[in-house]
C-alpha positions as CSV (number, residue, x, y, z in Angstrom):
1,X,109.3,-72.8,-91.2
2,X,105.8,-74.6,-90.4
3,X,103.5,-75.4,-93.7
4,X,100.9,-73.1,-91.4
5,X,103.5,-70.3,-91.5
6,X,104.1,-70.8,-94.9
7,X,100.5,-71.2,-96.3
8,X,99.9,-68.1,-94.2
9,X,102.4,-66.1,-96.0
10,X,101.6,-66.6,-99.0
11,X,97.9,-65.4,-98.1
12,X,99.3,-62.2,-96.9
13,X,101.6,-61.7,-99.6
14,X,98.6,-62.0,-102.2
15,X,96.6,-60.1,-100.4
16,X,99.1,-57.1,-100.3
17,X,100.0,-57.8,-104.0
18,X,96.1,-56.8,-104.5
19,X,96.7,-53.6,-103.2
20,X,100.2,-53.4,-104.8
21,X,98.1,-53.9,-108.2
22,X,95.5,-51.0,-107.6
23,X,98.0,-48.4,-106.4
24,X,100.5,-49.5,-109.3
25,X,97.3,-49.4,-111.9
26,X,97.1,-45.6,-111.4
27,X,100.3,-44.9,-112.2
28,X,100.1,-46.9,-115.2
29,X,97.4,-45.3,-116.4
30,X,99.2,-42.1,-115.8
31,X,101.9,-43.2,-117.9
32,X,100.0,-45.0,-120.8
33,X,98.0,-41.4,-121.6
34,X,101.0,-38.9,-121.2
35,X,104.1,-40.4,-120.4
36,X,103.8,-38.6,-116.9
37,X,105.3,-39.9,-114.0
38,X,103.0,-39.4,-111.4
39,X,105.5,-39.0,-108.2
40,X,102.4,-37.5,-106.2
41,X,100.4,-40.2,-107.1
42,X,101.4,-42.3,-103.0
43,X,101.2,-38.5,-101.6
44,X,97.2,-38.7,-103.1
45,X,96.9,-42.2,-101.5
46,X,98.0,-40.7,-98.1
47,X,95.5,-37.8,-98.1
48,X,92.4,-40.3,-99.5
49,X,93.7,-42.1,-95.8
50,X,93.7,-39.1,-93.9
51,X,90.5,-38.4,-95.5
52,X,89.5,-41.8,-94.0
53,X,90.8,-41.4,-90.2
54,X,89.2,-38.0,-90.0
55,X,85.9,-38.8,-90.9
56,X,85.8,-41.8,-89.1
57,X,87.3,-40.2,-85.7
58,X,84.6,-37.2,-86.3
59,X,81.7,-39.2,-87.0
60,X,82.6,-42.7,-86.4
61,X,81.1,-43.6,-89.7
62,X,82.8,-46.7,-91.2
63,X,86.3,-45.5,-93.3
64,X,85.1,-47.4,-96.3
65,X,82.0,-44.3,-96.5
66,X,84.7,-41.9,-97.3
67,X,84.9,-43.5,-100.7
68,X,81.8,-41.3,-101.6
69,X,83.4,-38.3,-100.8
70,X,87.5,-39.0,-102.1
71,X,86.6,-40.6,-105.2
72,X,84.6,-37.9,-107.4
73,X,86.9,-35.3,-105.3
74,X,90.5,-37.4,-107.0
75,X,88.9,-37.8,-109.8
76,X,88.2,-33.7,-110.6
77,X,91.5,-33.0,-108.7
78,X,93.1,-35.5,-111.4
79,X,91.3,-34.2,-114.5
80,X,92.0,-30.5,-113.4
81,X,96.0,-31.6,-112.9
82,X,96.4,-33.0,-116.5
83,X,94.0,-30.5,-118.4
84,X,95.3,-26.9,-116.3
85,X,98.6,-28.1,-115.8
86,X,100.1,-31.6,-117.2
87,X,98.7,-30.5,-120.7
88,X,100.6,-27.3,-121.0
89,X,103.6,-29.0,-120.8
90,X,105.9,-29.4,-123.8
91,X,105.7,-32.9,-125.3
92,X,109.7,-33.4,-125.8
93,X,110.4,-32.6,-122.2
94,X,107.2,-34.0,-120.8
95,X,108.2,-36.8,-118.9
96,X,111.4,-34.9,-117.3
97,X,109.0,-31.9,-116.4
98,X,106.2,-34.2,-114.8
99,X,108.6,-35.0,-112.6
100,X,109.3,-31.9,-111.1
101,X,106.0,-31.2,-111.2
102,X,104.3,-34.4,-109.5
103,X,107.3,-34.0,-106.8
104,X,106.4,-30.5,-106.0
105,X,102.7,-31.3,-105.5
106,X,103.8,-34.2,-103.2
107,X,105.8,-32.3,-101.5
108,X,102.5,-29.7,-100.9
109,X,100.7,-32.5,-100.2
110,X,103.1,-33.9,-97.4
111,X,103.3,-30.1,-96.1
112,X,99.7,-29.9,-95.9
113,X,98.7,-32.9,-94.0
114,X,101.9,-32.2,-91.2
115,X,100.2,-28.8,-90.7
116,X,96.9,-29.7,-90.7
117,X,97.4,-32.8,-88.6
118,X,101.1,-32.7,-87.3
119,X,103.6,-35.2,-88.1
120,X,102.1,-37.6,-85.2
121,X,101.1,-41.5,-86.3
122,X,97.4,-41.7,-86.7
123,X,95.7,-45.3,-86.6
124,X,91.9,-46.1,-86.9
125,X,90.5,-47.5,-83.7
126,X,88.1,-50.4,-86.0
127,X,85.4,-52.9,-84.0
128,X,87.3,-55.6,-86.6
129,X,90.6,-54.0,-86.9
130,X,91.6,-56.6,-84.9
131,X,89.8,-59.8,-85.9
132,X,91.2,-62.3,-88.1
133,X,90.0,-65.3,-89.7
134,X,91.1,-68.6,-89.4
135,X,92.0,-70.8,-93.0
136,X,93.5,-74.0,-92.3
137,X,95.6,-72.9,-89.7
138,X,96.3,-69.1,-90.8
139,X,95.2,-66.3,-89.3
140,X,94.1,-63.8,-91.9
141,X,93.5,-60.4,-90.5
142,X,90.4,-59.0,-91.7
143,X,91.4,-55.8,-92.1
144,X,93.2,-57.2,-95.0
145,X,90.6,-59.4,-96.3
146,X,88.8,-56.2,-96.8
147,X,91.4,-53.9,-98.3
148,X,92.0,-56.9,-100.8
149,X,87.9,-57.0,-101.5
150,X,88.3,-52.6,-102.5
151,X,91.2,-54.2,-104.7
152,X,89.9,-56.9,-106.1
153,X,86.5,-55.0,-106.9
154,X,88.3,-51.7,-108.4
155,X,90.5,-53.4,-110.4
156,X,87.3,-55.5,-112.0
157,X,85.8,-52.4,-112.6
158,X,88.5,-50.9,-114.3
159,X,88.9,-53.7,-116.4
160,X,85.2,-53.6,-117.7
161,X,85.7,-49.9,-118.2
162,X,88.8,-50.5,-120.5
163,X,87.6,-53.2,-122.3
164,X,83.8,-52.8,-122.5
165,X,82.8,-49.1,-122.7
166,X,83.1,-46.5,-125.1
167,X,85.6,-44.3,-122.9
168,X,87.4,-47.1,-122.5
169,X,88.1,-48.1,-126.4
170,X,88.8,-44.1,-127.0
171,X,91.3,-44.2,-123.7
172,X,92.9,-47.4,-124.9
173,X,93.2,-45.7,-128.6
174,X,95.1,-42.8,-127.2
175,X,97.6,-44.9,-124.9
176,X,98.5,-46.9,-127.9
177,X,98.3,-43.9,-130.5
178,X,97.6,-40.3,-130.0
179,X,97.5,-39.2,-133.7
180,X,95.7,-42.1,-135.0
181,X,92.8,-41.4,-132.5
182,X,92.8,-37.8,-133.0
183,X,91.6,-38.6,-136.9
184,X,89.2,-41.2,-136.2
185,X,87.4,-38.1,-133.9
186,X,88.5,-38.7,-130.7
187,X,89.1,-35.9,-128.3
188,X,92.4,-37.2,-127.1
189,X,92.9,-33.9,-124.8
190,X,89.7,-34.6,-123.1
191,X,89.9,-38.3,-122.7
192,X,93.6,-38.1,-121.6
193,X,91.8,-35.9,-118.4
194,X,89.6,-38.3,-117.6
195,X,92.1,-41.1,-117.8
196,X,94.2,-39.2,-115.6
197,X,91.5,-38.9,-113.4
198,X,90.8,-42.2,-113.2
199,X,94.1,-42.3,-112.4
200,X,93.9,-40.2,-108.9
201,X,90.2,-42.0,-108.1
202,X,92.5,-45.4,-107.6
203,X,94.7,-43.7,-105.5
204,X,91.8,-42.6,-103.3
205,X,90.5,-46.5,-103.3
206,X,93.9,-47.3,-102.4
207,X,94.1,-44.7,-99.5
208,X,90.8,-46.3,-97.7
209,X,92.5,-49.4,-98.3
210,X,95.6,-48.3,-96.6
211,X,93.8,-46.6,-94.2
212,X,92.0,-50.1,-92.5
213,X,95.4,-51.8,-92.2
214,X,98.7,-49.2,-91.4
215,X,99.6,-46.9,-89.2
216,X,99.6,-43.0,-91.5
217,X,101.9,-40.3,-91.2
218,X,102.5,-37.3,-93.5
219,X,105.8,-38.6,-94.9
220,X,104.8,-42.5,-95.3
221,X,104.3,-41.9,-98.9
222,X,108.0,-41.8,-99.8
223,X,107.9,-45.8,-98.1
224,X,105.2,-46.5,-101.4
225,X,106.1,-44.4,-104.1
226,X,109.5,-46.2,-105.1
227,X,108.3,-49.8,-104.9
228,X,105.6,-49.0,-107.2
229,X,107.5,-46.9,-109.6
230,X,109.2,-50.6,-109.4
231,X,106.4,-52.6,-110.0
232,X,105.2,-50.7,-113.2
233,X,108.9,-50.7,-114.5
234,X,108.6,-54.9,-114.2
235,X,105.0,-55.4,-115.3
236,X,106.3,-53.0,-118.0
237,X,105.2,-49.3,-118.9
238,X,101.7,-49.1,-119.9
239,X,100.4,-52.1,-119.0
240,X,98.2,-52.3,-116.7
241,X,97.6,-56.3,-116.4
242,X,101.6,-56.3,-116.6
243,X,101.4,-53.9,-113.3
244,X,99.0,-56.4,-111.8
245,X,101.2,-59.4,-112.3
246,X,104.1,-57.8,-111.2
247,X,102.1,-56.8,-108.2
248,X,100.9,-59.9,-107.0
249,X,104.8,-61.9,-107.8
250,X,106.2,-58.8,-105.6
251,X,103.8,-59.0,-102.7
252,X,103.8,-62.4,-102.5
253,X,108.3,-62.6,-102.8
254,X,108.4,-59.7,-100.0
255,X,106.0,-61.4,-97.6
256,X,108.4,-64.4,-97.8
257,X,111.2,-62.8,-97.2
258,X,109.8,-61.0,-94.3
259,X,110.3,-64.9,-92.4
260,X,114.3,-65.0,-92.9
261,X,115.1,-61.6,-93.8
262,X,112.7,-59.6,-91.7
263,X,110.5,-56.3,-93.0
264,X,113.5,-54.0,-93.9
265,X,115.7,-56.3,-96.2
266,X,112.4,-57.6,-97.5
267,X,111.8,-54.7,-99.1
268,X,114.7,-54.7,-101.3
269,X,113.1,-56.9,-103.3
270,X,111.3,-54.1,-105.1
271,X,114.6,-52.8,-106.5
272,X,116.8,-55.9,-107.3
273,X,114.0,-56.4,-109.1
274,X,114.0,-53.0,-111.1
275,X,117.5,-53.2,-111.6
276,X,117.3,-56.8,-112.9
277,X,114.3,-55.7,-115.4
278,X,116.4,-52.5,-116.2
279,X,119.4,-55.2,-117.5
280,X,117.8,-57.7,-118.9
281,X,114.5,-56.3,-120.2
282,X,114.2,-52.9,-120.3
283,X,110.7,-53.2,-121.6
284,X,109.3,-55.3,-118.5
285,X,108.5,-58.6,-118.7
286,X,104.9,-58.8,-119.1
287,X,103.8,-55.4,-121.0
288,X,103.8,-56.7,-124.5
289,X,104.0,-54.8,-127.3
290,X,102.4,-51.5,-126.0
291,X,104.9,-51.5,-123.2
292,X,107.6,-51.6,-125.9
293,X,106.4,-48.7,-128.0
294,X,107.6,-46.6,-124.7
């Protein structure tokens, strides 16, 4: 292994542990309101990317313009889910139920785009989908550069949302106690839709993102869905810094084990990892105290 090889894995790694972190933030937000696990939440991400492909082939309007139609569409989509059908669920068997529930919408989901678009690989035919940019020796594809940047930025944004805004002190008030906010006056029913549509307008960042660097297919989301129900297990449940760390140490570990191991084996990573967390630290090593409580 060449120090050029090796400097440019680790680029790639970190740039795939960005979009590890925004997929994986949704489905810790998901989890931090309700205690739902979102199993639709990669099935979301692949229709945000089919979203993407078919605009762009239509109109051949950058994918990255789609963002203005998939991101107030997920987020309604995900406040209508939690309010019309997450929040009728019974709170003892909530987490059991949401995930028959999330699997069946997947499974809609997944149905929907194979009839609407067969089961056929799409790919978007980009003017820079095949550039790359040259950093001391590594070529960085730009493609990737960019999906990093719709990371990067949401993530940011999400942050300053949590920590600075008014929605974002009653949202972090219901994660960490439902009753306690419900007598200091917050609508916790209300904000727990939003948050969970927050939830779903990552997953249609993440789609676009997807979108600029894979090949898509109706079933791909099965390939996402269990290394991110990984990551949010390690960065630990209800924490969404936790879900970013995790993220990035995961990207980074699979794109260097891509050299030796190849792609496939590479992979396993995700759940040697889970299991280890599930032995040694059930709580995940970097959630803290809120990710204790569940």
């Amino acid at each position: 292994m060449t120090g050029a090889l090796l400097f440019q894995s680790l680029i790639l790694g970190i740039l795939l542990g960005g979009l590890y972190a925004l997929l994986a933030a949704g489905l810790t937000l998901y989890f931090g309101v309700m205690r739902v696990v979102m199993l639709a939440h990669a099935a979301f991400v692949m229709l945000a990317a089919y979203i993407a492909w078919f605009l762009t082939t239509r109109t051949g309007l950058d994918p990255m313009l789609s963002l203005v139609i998939s991101v107030p569409l997920f987020f309604v989509l995900g406040y209508a889910i939690q309010r019309w059908l997450i929040s009728r669920l019974k709170p003892a068997t909530m987490t059991m139920m949401s995930v028959l529930i999330t699997f069946a919408l997947a499974l809609l989901i997944e149905g929907g785009l194979g009839m609407a678009f067969t089961g056929t690989q799409r790919r978007l035919d980009l003017s820079y989908g095949t550039s790359s940019l040259n950093l001391f020796g590594a070529s960085i594809p730009i493609v990737q550069i960019i999906s990093f940047g719709l990371a990067a930025l949401s993530l940011a944004s999400l942050y300053l949302l949590m920590k600075k805004s008014k929605f974002g002190q009653a949202l972090r008030a219901t994660i960490q106690h439902p009753e306690a906010a419900r007598l200091v006056g917050i609508d916790t029913g209300r904000v727990a839709g939003l948050g969970f549509g927050l939830g779903l307008a990552t997953a249609a960042v993440g789609g676009v993102a997807m979108s600029l660097q894979y090949t898509i297919f109706p079933s791909l989301h099965w390939h996402w869905i269990g290394p991110l129900m990984a990551i949010i297990v390690v960065g630990g449940l209800g924490s969404i810094p936790g879900a970013a760390i995790a993220a990035m140490l995961l990207g980074i570990i699979r794109v260097m084990l891509e050299i030796p191991l190849g792609p496939t084996w590479a992979q396993t990573i995700f759940y040697v990892a889970l299991f280890v967390t599930l032995m040694v630290r059930p709580q995940g090593f970097f959630g803290g105290r809120l990710a204790q409580r569940f």
